[in-house]
Backbone as a ProteinNet text record, in pm:
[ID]
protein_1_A
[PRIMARY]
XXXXXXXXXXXXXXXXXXXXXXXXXXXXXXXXXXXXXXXXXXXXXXXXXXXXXXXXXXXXXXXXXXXXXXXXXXXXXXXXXXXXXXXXXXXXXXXXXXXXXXXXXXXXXXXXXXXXXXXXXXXXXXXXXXXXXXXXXXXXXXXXXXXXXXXXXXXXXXXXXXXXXXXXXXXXXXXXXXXXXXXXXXXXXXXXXXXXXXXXXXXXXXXXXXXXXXXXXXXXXXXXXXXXXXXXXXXXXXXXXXXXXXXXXXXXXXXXXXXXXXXXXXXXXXXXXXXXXXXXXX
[TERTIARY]
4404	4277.9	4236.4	4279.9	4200	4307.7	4440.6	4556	4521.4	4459	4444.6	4311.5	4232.8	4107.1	4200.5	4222.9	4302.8	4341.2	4428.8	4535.4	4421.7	4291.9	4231.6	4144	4093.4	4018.8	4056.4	4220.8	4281	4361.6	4269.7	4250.6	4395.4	4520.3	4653.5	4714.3	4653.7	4697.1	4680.4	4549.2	4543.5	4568.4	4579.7	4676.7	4812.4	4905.9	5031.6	4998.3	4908.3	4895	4876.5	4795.8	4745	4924.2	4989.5	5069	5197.6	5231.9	5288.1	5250	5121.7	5052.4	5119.6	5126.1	5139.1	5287.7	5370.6	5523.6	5566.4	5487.8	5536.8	5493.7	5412.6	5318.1	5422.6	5458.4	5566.4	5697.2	5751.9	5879.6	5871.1	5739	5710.6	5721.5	5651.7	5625.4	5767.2	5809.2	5940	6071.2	6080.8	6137.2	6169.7	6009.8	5959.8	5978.5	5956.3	5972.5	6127.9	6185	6356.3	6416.1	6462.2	6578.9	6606.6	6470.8	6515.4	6556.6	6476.6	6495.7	6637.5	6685.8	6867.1	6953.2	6890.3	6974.2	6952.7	6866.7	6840.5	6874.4	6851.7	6841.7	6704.8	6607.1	6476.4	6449.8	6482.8	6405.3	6513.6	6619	6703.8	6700.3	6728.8	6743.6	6816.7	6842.7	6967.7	6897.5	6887.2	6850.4	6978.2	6967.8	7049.3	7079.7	7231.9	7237.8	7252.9	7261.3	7264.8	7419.6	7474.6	7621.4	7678	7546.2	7596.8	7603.5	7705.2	7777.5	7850.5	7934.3	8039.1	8154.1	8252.3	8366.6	8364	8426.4	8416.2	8446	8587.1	8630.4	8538.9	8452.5	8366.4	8282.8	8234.2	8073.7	8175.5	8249.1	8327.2	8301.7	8362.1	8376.3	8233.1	8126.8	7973.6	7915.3	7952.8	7842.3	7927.8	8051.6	8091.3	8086.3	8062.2	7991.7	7860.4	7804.2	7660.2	7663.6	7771.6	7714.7	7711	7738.3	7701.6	7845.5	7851.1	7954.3	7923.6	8056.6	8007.7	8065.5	8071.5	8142.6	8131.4	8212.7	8235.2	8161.2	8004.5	7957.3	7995.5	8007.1	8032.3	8130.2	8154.4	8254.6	8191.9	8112.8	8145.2	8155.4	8188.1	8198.6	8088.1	8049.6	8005.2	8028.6	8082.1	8069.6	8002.8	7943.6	7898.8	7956.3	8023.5	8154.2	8266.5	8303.3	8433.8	8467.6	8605.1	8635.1	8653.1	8646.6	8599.1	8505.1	8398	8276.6	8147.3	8106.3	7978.5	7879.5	7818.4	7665.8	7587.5	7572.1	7435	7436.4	7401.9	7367.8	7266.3	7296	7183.7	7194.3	7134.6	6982	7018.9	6879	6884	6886.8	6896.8	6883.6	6758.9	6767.3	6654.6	6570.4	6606.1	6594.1	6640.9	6562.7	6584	6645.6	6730.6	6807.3	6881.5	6949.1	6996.1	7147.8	7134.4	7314.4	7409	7511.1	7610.8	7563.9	7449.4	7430.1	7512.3	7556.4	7657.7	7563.3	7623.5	7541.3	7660.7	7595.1	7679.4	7640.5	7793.9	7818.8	7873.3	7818.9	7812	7933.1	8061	8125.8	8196.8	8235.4	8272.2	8406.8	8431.4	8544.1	8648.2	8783.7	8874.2	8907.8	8935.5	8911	8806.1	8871	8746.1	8774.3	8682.9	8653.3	8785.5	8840.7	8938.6	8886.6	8947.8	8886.6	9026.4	8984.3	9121	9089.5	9202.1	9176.7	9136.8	9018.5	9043.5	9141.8	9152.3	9258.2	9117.7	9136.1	9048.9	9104.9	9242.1	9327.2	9266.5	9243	9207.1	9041.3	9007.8	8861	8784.6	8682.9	8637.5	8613.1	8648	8622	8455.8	8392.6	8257.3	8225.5	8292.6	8296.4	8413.3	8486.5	8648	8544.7	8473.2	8394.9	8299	8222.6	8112.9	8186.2	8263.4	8399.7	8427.2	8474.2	8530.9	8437.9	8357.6	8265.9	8207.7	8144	8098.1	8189.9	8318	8460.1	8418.9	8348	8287.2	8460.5	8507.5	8549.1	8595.7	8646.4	8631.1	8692.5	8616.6	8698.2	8744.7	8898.1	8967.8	8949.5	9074.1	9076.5	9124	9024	9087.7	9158	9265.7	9383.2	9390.4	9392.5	9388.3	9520	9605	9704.2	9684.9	9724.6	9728.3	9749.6	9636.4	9636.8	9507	9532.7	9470.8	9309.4	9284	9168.2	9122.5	9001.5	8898.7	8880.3	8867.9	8800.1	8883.1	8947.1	9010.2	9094.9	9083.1	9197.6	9338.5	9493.4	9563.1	9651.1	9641	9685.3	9602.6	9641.4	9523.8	9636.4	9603.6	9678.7	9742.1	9669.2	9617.1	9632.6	9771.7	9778	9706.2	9606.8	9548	9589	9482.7	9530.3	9548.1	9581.3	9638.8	9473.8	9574.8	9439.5	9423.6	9340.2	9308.5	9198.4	9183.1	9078.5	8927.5	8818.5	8710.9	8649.8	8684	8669.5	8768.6	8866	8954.8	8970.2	9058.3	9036.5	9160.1	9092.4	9157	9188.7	9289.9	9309.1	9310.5	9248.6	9294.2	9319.5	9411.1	9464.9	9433.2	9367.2	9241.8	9269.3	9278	9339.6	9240.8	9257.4	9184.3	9154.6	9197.5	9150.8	9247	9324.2	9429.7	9555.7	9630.3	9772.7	9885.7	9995.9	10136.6	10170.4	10143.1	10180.5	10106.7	10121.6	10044.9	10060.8	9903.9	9944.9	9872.2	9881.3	9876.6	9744.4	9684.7	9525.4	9502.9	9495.3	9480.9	9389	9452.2	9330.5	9190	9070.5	8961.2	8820.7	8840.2	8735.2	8733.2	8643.3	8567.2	8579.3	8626.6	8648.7	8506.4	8473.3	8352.7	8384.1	8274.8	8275.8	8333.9	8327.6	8402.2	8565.8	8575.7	8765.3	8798.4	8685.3	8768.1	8745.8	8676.9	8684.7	8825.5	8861.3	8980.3	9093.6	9126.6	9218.2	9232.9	9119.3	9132.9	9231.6	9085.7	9200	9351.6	9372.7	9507.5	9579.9	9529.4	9609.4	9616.6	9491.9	9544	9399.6	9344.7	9170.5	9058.1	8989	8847.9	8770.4	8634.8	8500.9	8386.8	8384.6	8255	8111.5	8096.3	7923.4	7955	7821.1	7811.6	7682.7	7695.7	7600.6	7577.7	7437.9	7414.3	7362.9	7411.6	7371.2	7325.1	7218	7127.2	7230.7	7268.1	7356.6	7344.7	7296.7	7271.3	7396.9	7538.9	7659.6	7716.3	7719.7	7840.1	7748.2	7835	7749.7	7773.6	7653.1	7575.8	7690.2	7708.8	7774.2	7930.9	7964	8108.7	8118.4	8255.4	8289.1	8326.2	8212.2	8188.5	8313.9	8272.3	8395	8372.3	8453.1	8543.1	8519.8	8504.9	8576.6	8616.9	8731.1	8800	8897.4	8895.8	8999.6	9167.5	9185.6	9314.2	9424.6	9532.5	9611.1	9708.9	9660	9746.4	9664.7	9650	9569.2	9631.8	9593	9668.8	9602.9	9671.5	9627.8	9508.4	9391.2	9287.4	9192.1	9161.4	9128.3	8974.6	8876.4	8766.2	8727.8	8686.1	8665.1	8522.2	8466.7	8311.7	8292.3	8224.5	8238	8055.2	8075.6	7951.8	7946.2	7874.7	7880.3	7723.1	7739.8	7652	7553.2	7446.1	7298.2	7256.4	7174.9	7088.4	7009.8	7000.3	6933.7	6768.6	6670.2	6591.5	6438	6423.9	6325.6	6201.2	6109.6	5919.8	5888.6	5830.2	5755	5590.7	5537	5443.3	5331.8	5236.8	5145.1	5030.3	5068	5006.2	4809.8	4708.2	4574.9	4560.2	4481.3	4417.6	4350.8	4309.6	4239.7	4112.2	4049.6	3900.2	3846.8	3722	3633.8	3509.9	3431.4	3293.7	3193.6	3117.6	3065.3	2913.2	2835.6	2707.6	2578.3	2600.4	2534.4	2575.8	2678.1	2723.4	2777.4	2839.2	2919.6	2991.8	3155.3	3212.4	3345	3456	3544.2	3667.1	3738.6	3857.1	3947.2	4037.8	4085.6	4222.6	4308.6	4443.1	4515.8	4618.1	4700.6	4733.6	4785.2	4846.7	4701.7	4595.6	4478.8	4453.9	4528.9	4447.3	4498.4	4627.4	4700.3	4698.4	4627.1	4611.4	4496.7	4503.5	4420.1	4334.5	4375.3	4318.4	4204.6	4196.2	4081.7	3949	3874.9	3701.2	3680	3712.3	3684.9	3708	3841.6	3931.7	3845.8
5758.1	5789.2	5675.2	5534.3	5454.8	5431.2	5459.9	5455.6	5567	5653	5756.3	5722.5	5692.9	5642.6	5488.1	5424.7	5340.2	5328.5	5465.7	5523.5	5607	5673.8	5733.6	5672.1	5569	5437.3	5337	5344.8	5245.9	5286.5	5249.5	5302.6	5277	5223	5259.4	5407.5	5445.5	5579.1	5676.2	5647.1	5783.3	5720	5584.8	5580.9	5645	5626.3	5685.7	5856.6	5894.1	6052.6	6086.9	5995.3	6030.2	5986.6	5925.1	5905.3	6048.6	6071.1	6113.6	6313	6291.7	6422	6424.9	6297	6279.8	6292.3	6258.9	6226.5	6362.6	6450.1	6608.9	6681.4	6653.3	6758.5	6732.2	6547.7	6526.1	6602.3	6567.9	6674.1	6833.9	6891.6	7007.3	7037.9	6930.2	6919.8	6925.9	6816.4	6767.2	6876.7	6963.4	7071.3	7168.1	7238.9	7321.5	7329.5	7193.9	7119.8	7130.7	7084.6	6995	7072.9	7086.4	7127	7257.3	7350.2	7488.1	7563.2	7515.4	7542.9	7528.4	7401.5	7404.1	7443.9	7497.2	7616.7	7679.6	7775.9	7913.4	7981	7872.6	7897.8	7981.9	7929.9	7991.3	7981.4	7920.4	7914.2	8002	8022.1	8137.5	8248.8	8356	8501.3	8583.8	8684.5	8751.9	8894	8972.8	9096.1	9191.6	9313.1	9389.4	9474	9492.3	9572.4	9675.3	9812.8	9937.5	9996.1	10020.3	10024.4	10175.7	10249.2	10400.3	10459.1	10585.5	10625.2	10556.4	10462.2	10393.2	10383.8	10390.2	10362.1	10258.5	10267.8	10220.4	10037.8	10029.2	9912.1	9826.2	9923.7	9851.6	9765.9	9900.4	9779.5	9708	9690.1	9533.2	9448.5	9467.3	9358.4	9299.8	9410.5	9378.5	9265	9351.9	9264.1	9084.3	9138.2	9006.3	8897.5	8926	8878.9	8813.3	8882.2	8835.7	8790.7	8747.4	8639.9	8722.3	8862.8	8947.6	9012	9040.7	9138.5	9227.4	9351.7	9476.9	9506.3	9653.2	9718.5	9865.6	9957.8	10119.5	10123.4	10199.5	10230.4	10375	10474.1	10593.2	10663.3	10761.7	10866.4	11000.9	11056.5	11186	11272.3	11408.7	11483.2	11501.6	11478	11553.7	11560.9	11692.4	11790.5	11711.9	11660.4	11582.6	11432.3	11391.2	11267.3	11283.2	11199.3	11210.7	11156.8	11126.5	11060.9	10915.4	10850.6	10751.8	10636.7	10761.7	10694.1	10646	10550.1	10510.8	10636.2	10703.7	10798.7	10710.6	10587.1	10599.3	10401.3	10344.2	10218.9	10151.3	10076.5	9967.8	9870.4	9755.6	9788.6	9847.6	9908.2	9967.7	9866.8	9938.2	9838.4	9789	9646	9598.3	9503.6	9513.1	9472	9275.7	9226	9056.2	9011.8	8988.9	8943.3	8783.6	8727.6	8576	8615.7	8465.6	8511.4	8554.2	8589.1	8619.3	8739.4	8838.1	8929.8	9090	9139	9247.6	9363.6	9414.8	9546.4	9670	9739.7	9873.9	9990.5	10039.5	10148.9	10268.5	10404.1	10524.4	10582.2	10602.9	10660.7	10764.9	10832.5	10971	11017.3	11085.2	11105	11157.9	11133.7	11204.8	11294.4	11297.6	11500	11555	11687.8	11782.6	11939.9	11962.1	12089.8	12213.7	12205.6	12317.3	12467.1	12553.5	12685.3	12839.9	12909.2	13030.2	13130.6	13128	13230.8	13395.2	13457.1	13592.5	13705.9	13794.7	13861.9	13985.1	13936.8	14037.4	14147.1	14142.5	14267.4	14368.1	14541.6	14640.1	14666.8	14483.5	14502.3	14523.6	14544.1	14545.1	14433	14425.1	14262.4	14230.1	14290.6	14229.6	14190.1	14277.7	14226.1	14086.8	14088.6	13998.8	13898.3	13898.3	13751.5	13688.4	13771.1	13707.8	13664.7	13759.6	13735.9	13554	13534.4	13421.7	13326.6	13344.5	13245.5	13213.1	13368	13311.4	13187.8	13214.7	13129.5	12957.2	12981.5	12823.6	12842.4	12920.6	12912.1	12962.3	12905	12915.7	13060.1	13155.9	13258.7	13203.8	13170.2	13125.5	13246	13256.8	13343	13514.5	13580.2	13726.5	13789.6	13816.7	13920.4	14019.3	14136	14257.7	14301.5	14450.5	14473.8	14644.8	14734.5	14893.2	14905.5	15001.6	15068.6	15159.1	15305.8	15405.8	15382	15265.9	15247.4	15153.3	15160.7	15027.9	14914.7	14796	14696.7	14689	14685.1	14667.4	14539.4	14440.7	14343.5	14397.5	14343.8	14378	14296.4	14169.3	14058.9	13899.1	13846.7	13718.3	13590.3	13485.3	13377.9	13300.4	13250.6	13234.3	13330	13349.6	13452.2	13460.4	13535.5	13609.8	13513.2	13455.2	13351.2	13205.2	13169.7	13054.9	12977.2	12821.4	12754.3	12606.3	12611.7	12547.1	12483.4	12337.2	12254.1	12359	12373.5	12400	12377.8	12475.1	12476.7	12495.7	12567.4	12566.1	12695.2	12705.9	12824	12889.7	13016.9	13163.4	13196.8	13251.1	13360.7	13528.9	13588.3	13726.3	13823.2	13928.8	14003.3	14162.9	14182	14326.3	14425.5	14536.6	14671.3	14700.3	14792.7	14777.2	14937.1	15027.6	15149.5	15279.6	15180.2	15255.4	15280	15386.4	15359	15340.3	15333.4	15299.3	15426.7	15564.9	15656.4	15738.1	15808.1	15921.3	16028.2	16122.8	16235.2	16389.7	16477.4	16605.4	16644.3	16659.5	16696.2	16871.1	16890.9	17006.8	17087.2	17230.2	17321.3	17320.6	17283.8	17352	17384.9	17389.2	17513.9	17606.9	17630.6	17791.2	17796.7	17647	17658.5	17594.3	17662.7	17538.1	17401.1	17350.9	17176.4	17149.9	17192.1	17193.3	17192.1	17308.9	17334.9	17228.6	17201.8	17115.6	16981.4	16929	16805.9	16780.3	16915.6	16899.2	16869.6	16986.7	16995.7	16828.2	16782.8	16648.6	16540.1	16532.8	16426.3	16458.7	16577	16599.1	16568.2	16543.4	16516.5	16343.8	16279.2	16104.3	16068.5	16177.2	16162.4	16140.6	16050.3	16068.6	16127.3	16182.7	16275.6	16122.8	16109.8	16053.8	16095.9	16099.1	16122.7	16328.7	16341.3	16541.5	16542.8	16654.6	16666.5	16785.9	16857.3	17041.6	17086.9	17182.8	17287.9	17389.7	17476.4	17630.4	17695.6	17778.5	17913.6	18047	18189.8	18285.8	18341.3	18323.6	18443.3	18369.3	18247.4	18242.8	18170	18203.8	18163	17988.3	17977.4	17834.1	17773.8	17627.7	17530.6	17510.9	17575.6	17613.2	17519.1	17461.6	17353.3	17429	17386	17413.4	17305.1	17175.8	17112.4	16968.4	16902.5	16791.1	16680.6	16548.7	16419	16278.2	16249.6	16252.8	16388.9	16451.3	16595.1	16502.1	16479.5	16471.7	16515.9	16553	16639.1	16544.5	16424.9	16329.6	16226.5	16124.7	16058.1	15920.1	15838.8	15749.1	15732.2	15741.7	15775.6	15677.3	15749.9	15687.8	15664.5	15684.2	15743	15794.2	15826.5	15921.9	16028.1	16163.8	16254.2	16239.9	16294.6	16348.8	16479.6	16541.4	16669.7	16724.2	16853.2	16961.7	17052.1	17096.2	17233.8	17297.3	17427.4	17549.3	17532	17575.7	17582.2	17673.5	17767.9	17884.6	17843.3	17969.1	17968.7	18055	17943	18030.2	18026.9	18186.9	18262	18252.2	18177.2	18187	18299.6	18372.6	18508.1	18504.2	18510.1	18478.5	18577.7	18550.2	18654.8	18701.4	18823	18935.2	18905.7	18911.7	18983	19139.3	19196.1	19282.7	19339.3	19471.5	19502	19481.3	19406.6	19389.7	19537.9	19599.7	19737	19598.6	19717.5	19622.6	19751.2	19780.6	19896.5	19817.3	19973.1	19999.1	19904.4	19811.2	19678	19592	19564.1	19439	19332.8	19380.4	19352.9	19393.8	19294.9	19268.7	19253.3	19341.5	19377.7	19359.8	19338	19294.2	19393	19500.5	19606.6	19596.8	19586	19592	19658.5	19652.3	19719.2	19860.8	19885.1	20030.1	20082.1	20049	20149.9	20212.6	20148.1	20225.7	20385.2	20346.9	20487	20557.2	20521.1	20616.8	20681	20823.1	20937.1	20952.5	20903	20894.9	20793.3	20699	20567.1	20638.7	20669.9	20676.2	20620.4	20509.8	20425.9	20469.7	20615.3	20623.6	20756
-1038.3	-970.5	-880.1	-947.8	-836	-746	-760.5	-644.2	-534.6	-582.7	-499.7	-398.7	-447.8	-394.4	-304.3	-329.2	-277	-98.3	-145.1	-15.3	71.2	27.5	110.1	199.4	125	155.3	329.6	300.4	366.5	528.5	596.5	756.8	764.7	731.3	790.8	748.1	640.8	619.2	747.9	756.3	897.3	1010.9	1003.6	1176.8	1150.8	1031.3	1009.7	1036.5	961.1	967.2	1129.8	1185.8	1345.1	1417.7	1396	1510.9	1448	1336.1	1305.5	1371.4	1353.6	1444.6	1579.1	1642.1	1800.1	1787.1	1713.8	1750.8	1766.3	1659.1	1662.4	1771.6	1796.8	1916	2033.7	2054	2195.1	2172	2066.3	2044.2	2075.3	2038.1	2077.6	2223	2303.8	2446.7	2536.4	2481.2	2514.7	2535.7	2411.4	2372.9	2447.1	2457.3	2583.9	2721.9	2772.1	2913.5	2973.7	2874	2939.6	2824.1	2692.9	2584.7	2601.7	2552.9	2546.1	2711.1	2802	2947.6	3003	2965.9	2979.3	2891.5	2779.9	2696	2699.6	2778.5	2747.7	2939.4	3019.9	3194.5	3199.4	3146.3	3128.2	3303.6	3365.1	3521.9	3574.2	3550.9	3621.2	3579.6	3650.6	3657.3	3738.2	3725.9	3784.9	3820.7	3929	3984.8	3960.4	3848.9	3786.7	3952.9	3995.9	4079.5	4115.5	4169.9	4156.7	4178.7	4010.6	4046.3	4016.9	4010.1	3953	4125.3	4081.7	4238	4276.2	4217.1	4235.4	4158.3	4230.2	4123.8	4048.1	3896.2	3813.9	3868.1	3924.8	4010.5	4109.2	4199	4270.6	4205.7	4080.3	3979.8	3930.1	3878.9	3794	3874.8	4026.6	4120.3	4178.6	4220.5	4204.1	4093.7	3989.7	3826	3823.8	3839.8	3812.3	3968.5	4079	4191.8	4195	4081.8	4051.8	3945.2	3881.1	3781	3659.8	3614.8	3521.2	3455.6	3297.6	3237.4	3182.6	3189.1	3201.7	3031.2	2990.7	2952	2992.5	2933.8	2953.1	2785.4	2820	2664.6	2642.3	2758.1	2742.1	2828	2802.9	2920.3	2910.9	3010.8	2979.1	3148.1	3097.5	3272.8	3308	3451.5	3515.4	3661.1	3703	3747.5	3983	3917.6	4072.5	4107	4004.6	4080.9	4038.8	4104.4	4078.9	3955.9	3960.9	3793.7	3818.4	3702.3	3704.8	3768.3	3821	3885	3760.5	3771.6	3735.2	3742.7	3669.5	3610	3587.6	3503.7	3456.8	3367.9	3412.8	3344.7	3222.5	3178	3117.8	3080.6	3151.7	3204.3	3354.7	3393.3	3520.5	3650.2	3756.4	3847.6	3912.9	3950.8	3986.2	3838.2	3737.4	3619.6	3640.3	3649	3596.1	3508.2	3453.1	3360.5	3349	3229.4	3216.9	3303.4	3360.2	3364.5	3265.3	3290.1	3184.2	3119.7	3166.7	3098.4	3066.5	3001.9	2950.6	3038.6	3138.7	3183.7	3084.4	3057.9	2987.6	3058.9	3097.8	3166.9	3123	3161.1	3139.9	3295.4	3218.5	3351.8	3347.7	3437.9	3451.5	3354.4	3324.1	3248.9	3335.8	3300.2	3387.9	3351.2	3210.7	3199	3183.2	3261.9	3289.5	3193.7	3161.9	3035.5	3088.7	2955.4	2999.8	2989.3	3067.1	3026.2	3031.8	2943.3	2995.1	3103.3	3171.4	3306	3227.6	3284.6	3251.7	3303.1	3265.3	3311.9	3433.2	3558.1	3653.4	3700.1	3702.3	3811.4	3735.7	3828.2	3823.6	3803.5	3792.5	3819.7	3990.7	4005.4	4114.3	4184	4324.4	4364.7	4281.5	4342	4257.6	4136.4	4011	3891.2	3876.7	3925.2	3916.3	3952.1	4044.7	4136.7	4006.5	3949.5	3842.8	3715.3	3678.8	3563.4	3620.2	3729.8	3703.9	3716.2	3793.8	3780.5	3637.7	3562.2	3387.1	3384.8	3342.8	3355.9	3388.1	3499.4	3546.4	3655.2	3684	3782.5	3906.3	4073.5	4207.1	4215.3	4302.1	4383.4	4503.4	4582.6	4668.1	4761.8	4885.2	4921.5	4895.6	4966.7	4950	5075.5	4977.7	5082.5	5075.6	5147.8	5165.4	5189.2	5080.6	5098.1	5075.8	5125.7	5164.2	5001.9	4955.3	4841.9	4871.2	4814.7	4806.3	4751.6	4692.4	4579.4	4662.5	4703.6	4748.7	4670.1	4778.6	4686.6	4550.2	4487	4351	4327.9	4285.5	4248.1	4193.6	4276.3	4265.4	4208.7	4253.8	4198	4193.9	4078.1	4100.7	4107.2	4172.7	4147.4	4029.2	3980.3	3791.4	3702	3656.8	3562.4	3456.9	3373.7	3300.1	3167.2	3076.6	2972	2970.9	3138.2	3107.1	3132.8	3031.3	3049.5	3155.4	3233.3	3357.6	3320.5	3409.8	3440.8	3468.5	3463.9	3473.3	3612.6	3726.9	3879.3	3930.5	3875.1	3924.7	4039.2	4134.4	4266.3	4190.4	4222.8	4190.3	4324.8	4350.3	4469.5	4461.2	4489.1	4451.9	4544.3	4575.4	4625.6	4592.8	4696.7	4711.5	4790.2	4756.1	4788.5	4910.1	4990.8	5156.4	5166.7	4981.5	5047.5	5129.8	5182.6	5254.5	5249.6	5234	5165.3	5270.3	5234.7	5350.8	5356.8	5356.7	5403.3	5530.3	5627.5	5681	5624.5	5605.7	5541.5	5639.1	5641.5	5705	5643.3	5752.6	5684.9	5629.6	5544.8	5470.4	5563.1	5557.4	5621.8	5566.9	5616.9	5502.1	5529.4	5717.1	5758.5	5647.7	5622.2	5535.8	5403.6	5348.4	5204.8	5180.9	5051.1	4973	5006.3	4942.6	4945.1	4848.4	4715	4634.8	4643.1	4673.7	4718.7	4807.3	4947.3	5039.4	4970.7	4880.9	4780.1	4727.6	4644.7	4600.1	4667.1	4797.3	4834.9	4909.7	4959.7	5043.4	4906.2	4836.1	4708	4699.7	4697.1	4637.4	4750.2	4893.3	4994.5	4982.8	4928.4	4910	5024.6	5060.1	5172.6	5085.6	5131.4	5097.5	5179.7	5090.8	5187.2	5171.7	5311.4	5376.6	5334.9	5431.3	5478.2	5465.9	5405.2	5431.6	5500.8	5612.5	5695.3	5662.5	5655.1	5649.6	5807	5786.6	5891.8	5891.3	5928.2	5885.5	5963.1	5934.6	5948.2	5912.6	6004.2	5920.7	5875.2	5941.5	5917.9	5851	5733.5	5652.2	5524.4	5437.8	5303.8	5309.3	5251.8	5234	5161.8	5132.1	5109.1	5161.8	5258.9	5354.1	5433.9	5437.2	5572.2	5697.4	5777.2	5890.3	6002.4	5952.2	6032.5	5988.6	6047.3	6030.7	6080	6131.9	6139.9	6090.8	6139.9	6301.7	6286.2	6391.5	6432.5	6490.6	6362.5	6394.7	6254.2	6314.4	6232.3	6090	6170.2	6011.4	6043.7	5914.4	5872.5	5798.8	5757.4	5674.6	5582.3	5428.7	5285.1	5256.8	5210.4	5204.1	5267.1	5395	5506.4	5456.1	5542.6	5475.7	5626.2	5561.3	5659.7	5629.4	5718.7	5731	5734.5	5682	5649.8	5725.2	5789.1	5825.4	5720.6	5681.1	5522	5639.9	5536.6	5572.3	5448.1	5519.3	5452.3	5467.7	5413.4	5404.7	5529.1	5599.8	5756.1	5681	5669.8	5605.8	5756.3	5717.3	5819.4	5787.3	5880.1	5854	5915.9	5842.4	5935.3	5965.7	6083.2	6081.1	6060.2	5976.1	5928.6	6048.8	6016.8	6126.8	6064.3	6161.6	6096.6	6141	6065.7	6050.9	6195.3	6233.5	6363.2	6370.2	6460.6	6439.9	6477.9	6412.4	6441.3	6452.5	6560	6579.9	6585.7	6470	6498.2	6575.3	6527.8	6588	6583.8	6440.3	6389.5	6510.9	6560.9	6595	6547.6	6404.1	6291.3	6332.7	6263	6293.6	6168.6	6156.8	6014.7	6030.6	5946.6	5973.1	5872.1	5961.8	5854	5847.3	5756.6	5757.3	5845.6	5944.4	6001.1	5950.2	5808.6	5751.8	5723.1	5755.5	5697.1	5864.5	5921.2	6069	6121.6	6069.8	6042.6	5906.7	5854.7	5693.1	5688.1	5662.6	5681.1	5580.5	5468.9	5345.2	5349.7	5440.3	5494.8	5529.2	5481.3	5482.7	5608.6	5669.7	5717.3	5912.6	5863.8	5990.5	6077.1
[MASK]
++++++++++++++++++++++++++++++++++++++++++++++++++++++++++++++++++++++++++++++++++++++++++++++++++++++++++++++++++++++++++++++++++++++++++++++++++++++++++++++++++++++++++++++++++++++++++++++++++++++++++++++++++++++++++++++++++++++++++++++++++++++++++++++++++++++++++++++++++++++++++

């Protein structure tokens, strides 16, 4: 107790406590100022640069131009670069950073999503077109080759099954409708529309456009006539056809004879009462 009282007593104690305060506070100072600043490059910084949309090669040669290292953190497709382009970074660009800092890169993959060709032939160009697209893939060009059937896929580039990159171009080969033969146009003034339907198909013709016509002397739905008036045709071809229509008659309604008798009234009497004897009236 009185050692203690002693040491509290005795003014060198707190000059030791007071300088020992000060020696720490300068080391603190000191530290701050000059030590951690040249270990850490606290006054330097680095402007992150904008390396996405670039090939993978360019940003290496960029980051490491500026003082910066990279890696590949991801791969995946898409669809708007090419392959092995830079998508997507971090940190972003414009970002301050220490030297020597690791930028991590997001870059394109070089494979691209496989998919199986559908099988389109005997579809319609229009369906064959959406078919491949679901697919996620290109309709190329279309060629037109003489077949009786419109519009129809006849052959596709990409056989049916196989499996292809994801965008890949199809070509397909489309019937025009028209066949490699000429054929002799069937008689068929005065037949129904019906009969001349048939008889045309069975010749390898199509029926166009039907036009009507009022006619009193031949019964209604009859081919009246034809074009083009020519005697052969090439298979597939389409006629235009005239047909007969009921020739129908408005009759216009007769009035009655006006009588104006002795009043100055004024009556309106049916035609057959003027000659009927039996009429009170006559």
């Amino acid at each position: 107790m009185d050692m203690l009282k002693t040491i509290l007593t005795n003014k060198y104690f707190y000059i030791s406590i007071f300088g020992l305060v000060l020696f720490v506070a300068a080391s603190i100072f000191i530290a701050d100022k000059w030590i951690l600043p040249s270990y850490t490059n606290y006054n330097e910084g680095i402007t992150v640069p904008d390396v996405t949309k670039v090939s993978l090669e360019e940003a290496e040669t960029l980051l490491t131009d500026y003082g910066l290292r990279f890696e590949v953190a991801e791969r995946r497709a898409n669809a708007a670069y090419p392959a092995d382009y830079v998508i997507d970074q971090n940190p972003e660009a414009s970002i301050i950073v220490k030297p020597n800092r690791k930028i991590y890169l997001t870059v394109n993959t070089e494979v691209k999503p496989q998919v199986q060709v559908p099988k389109v032939v005997d579809f319609s160009l229009r369906n064959a077109e959406i078919q491949l697209q679901n697919y996620g893939l290109k309709v190329g060009s279309r060629t037109y080759e003489s077949n009786r059937f419109k519009n129809v896929v006849l052959r596709q580039s990409v056989p049916a099954g196989a499996t292809v990159e994801k965008g890949t171009v199809v070509d397909l080969v489309i019937s025009d409708g028209l066949g490699d033969r000429m054929v002799t146009l069937p008689e068929i003034v005065g037949l129904s529309l019906s009969e001349a339907q048939v008889k045309l198909r069975e010749a390898g013709l199509n029926v166009g456009e039907v036009q009507f016509r009022p006619t009193r002397d031949v019964l209604p739905n009859t081919v009246l006539d034809f074009s083009p008036k020519q005697e052969q045709l090439r298979e597939g071809e389409t006629l235009d056809l005239t047909i007969s229509e009921r020739f129908e008659v408005e009759e216009e309604s007769e009035g009655g004879a006006v009588i104006i008798d002795s009043t100055g009234t004024s009556s309106s009497t049916p035609p057959d009462s003027l000659n009927n004897p039996s009429n009170p009236n006559n």
